[in-house]
N, C-alpha and C positions, 0 to 999 in steps of 0.2 A: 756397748761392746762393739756395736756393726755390725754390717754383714760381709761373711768373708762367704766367696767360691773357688772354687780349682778352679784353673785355667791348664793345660795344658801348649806346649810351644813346639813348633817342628823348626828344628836349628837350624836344616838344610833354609826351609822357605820363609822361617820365620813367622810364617801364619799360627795364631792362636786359635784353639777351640776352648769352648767354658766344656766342661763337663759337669759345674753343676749345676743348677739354680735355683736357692731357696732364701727366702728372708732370715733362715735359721743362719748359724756359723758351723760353716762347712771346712775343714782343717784336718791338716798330717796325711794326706792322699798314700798309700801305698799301694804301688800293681802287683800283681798277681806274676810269676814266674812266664805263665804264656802269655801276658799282654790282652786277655778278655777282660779281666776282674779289677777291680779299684777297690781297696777298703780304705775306706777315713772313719773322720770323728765327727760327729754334728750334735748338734741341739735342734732335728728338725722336731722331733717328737716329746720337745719338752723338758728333755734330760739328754745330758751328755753319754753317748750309746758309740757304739759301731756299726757303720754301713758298710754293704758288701753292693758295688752298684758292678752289672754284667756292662759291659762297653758296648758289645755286640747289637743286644736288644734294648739296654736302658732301662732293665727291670733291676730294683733294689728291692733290699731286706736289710730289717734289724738285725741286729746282735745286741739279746740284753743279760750279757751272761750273771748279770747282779739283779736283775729283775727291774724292781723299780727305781733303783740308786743310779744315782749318776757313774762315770767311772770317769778315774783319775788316767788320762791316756794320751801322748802326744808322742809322736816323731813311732807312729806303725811300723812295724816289720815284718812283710813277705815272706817267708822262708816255706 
């Protein structure tokens, strides 16, 4: 499958930042209303889960609202 990460792009300078990086497949980035928060979708932990990473500090957490099951989730939505 590969491994995919976020990249983020500033349009003005065109400079990239990764925002992620893990061997796992990191996909479907959604931010948060204020611009701290990113949730995606990864398999870093084995299983297809959701990640909540802070921008600020660069602390993440799971989301395993199925426990141990994969979830079926792509294209996140912020609201």
């Amino acid at each position: 499958m590969g491994n995919f990460d976020i990249w983020a792009i500033d349009v003005e300078s065109k400079k990239l930042s990764q925002l992620t990086l893990n061997p796992a497949l990191d996909e479907s980035p959604a931010f948060g209303p204020d611009g701290k928060y990113m949730a995606f979708v990864s398999t870093r932990s084995g299983k297809r889960s959701i990640w909540i990473k802070n921008l600020q500090t660069q602390g993440m957490i799971e989301l395993c609202p199925f426990g141990k099951e994969n979830i079926e989730c792509k294209d996140l939505d912020w609201k």
